[in-house]
VMD Tcl script that builds the backbone (N, CA, C; Angstrom):
set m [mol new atoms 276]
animate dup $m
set s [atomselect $m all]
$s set {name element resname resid chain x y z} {
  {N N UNK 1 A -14.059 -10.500 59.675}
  {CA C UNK 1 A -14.295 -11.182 58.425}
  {C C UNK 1 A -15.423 -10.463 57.674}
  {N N UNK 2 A -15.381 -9.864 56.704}
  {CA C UNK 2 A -16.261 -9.563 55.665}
  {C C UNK 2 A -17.222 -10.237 55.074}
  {N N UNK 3 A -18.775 -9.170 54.769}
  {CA C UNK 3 A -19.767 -10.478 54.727}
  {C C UNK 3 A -19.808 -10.796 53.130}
  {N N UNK 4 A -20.790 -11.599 52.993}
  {CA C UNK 4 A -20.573 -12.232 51.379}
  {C C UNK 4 A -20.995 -11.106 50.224}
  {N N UNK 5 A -22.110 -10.061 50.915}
  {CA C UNK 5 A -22.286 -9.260 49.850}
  {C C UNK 5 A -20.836 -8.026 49.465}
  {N N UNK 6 A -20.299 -8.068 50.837}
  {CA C UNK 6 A -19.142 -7.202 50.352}
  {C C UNK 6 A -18.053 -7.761 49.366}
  {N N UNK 7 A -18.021 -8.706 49.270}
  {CA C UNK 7 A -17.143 -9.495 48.583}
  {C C UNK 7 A -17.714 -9.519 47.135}
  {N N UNK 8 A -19.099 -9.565 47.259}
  {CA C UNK 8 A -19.265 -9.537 45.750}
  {C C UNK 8 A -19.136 -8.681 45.322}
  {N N UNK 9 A -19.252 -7.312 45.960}
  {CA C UNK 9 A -19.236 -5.944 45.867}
  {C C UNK 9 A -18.216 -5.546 45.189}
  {N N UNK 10 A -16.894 -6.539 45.906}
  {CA C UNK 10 A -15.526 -5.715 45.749}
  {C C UNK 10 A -14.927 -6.537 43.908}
  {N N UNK 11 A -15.900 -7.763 44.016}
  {CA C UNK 11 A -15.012 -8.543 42.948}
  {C C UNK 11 A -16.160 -7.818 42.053}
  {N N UNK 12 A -17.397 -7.250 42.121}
  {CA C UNK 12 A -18.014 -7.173 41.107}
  {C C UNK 12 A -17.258 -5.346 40.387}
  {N N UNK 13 A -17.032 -4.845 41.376}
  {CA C UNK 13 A -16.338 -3.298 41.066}
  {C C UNK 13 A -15.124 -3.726 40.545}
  {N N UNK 14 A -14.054 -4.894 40.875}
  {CA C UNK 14 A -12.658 -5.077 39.739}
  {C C UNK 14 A -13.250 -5.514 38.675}
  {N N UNK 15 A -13.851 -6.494 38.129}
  {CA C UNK 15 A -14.408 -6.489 36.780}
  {C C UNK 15 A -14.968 -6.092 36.224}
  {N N UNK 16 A -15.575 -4.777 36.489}
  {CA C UNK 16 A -16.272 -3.631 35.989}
  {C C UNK 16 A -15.062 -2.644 35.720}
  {N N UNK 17 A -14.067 -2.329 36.700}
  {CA C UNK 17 A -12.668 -1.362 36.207}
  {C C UNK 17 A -11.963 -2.466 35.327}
  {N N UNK 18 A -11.933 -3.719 35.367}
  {CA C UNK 18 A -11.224 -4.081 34.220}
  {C C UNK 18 A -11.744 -4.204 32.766}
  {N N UNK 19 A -13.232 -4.101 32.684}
  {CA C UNK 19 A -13.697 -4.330 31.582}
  {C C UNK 19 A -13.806 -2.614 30.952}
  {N N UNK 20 A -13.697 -1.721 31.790}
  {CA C UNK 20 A -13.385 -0.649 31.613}
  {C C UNK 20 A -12.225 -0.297 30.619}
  {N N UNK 21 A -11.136 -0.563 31.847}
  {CA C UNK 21 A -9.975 -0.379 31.078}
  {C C UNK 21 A -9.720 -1.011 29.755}
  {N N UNK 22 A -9.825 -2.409 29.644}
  {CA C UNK 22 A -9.655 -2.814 28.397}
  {C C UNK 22 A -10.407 -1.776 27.205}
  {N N UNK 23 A -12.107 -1.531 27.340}
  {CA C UNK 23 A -12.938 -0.932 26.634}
  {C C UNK 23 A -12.397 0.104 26.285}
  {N N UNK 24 A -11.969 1.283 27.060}
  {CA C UNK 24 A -11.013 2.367 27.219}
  {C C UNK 24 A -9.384 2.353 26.401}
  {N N UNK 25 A -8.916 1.414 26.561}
  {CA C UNK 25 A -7.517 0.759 26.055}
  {C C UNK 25 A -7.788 0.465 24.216}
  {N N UNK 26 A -9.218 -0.038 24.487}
  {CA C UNK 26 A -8.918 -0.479 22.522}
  {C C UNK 26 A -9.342 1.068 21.963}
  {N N UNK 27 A -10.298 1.577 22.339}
  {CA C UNK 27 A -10.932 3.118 22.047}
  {C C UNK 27 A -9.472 3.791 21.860}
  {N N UNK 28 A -8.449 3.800 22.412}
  {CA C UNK 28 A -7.625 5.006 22.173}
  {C C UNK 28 A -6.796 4.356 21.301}
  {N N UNK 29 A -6.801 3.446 21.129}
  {CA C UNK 29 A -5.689 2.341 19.855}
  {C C UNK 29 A -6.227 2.282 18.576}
  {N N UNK 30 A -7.582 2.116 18.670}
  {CA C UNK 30 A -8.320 2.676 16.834}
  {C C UNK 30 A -8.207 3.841 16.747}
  {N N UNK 31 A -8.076 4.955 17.670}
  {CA C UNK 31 A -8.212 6.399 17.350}
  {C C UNK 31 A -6.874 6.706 17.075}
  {N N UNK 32 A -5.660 6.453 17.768}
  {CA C UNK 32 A -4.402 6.550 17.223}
  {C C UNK 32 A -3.940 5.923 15.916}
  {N N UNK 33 A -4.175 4.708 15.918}
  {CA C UNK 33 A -4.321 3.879 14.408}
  {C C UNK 33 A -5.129 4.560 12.833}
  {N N UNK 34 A -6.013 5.266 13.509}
  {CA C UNK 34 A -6.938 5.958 12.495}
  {C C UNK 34 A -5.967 6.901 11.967}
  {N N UNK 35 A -6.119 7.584 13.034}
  {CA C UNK 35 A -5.148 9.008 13.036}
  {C C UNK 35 A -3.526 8.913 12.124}
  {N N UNK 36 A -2.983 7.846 12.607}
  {CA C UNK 36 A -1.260 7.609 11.961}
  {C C UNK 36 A -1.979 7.129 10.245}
  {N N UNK 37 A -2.566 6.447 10.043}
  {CA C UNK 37 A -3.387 5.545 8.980}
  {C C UNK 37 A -3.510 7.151 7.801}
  {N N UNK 38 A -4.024 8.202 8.286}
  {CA C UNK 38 A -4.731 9.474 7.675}
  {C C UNK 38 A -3.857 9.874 7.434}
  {N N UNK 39 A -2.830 9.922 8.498}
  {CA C UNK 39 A -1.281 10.957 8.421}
  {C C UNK 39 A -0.623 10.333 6.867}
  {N N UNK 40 A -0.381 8.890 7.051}
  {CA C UNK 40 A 0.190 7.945 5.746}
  {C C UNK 40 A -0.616 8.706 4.491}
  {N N UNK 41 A -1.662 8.693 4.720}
  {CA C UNK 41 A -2.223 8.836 3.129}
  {C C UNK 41 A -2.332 10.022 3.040}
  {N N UNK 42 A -2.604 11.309 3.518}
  {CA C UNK 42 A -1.788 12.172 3.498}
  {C C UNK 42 A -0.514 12.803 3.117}
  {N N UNK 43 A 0.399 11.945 3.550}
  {CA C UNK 43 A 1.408 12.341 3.310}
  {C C UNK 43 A 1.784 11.103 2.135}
  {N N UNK 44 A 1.264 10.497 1.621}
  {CA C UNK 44 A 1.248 9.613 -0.042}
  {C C UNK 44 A 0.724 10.753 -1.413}
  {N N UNK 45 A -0.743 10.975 -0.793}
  {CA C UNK 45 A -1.204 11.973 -2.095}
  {C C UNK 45 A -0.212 13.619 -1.807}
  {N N UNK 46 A 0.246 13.857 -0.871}
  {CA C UNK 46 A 1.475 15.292 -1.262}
  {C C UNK 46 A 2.137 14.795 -2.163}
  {N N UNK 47 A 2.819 13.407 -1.955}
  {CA C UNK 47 A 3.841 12.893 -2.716}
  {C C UNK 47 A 3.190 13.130 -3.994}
  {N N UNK 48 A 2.382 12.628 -4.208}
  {CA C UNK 48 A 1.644 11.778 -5.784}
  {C C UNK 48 A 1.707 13.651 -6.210}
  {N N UNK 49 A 1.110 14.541 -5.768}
  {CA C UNK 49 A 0.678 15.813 -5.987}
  {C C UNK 49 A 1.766 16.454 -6.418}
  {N N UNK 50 A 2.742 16.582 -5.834}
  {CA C UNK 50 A 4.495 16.834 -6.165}
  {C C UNK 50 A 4.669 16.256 -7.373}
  {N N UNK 51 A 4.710 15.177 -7.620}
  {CA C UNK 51 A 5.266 14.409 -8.630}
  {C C UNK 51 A 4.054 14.791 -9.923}
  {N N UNK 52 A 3.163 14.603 -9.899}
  {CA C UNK 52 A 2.147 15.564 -10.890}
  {C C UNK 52 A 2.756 16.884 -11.370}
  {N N UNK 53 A 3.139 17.625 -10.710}
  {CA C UNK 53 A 3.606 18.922 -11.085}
  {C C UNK 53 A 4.431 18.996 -11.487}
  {N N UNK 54 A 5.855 18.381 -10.823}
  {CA C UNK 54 A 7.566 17.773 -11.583}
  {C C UNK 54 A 6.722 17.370 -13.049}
  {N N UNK 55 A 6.258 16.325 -13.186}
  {CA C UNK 55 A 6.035 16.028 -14.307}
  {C C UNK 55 A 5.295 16.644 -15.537}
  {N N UNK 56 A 4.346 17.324 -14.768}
  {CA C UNK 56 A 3.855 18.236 -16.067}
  {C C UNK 56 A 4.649 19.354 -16.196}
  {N N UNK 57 A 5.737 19.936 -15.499}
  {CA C UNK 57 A 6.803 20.982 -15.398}
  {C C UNK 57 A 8.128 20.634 -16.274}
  {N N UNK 58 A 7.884 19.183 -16.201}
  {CA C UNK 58 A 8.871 18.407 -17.404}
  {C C UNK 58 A 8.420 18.335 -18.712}
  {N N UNK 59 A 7.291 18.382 -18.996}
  {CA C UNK 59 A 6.379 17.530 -20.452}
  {C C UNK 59 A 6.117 19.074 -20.649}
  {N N UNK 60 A 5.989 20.226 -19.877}
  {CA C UNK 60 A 5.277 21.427 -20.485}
  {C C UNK 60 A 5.953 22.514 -20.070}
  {N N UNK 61 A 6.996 22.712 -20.090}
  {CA C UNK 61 A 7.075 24.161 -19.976}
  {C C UNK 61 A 6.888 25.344 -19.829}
  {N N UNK 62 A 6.389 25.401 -20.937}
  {CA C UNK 62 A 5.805 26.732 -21.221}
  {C C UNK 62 A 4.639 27.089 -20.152}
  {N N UNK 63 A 3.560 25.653 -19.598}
  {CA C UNK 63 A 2.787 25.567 -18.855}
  {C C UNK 63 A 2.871 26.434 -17.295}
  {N N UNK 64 A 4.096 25.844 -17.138}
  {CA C UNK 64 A 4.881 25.688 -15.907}
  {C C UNK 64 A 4.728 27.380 -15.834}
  {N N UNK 65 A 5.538 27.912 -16.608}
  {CA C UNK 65 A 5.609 29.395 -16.478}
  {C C UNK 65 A 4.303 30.135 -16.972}
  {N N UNK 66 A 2.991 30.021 -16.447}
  {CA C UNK 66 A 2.194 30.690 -17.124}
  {C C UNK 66 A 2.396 32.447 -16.854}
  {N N UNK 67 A 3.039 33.162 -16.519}
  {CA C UNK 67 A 2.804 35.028 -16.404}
  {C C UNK 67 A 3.709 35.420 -18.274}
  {N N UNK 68 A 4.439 34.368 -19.022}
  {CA C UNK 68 A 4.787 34.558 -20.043}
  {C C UNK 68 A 5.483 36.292 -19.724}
  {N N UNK 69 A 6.246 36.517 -19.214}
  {CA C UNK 69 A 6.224 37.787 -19.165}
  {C C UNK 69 A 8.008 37.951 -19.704}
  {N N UNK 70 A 7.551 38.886 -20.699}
  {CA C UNK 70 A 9.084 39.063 -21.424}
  {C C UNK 70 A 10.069 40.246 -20.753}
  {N N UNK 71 A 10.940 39.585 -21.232}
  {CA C UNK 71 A 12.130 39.862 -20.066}
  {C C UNK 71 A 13.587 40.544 -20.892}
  {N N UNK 72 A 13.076 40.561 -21.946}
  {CA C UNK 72 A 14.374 40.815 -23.085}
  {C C UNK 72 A 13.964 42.705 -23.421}
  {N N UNK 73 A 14.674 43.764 -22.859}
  {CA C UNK 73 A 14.209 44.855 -22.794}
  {C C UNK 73 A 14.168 45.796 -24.100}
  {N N UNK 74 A 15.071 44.626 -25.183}
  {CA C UNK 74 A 15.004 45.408 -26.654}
  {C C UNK 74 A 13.885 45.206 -27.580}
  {N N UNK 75 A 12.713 43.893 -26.850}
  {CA C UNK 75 A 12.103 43.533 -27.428}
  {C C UNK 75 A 11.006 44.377 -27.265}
  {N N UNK 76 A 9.869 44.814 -28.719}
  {CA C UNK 76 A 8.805 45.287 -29.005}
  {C C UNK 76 A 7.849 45.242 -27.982}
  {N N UNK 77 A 7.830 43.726 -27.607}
  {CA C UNK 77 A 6.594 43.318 -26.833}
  {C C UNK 77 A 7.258 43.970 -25.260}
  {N N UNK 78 A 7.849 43.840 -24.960}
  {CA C UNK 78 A 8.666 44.244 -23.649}
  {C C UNK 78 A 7.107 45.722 -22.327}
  {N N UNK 79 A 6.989 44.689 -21.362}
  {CA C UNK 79 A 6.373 45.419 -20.869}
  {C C UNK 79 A 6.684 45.551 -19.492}
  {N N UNK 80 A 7.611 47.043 -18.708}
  {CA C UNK 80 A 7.697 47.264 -17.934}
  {C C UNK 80 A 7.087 46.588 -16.687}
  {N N UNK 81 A 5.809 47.346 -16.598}
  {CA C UNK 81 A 4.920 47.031 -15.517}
  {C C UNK 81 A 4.818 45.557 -15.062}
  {N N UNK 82 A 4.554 45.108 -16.075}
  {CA C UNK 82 A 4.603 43.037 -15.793}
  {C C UNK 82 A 5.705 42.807 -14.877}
  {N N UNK 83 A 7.027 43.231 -16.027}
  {CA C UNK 83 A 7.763 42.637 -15.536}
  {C C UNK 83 A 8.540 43.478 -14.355}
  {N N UNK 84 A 8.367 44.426 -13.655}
  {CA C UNK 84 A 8.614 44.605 -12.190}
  {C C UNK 84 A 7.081 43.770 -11.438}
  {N N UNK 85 A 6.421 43.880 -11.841}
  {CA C UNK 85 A 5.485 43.159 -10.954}
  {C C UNK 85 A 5.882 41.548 -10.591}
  {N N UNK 86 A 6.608 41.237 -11.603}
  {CA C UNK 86 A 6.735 39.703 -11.556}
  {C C UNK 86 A 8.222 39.607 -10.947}
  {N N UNK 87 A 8.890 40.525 -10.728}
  {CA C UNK 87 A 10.166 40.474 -10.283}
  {C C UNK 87 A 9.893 41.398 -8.653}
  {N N UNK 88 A 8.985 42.002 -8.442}
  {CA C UNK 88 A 8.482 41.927 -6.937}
  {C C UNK 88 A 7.394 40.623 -6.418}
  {N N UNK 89 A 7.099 39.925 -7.502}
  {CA C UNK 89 A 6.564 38.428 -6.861}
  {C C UNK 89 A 7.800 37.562 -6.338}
  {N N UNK 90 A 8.822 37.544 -7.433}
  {CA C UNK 90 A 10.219 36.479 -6.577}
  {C C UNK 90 A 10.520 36.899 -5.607}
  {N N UNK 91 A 11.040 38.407 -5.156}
  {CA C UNK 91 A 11.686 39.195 -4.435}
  {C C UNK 91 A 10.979 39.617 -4.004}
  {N N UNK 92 A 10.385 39.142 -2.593}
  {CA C UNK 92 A 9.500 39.847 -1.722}
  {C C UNK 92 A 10.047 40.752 -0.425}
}
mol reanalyze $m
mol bondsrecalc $m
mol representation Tube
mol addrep $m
């Protein structure tokens, strides 16, 4: 038969691993929660950021394409160099 201090010994070491575990158990559940929580808003402002650009790519045009680089080879303004440079930017 086991004496009384071992007994307290043994019940005082399970409620010390259980208050553990629980302590341990919520710690990795706010850190995953945090973590998925960041991922969401994250992946909300790409959205919002996308849709900023669609939209000013809709309302502005001209914006959209800022290298303005002319492409019509009879035209005056017509400048070689640009425009292979800008046609080795698509075609890499």
């Amino acid at each position: 038969m086991a004496s009384t201090g071992v007994n307290v010994l043994r019940w005082s070491a399970l409620a010390g691993g259980l208050f553990y575990g629980f302590s341990h158990q919520r710690a990795i559940t706010a850190t995953q929660k945090a973590n998925h929580s960041k991922h969401e808003y994250d992946q909300k402002a790409k959205l919002i950021e996308q849709a900023k650009a669609e939209y000013n790519k809709q309302k502005n045009p001209a914006a959209a394409s800022a290298d303005n680089v002319i492409t019509d080879v009879n035209s005056p303004q017509f400048d070689l160099e640009k425009f292979l440079i800008k046609v080795s930017k698509e075609n890499p």
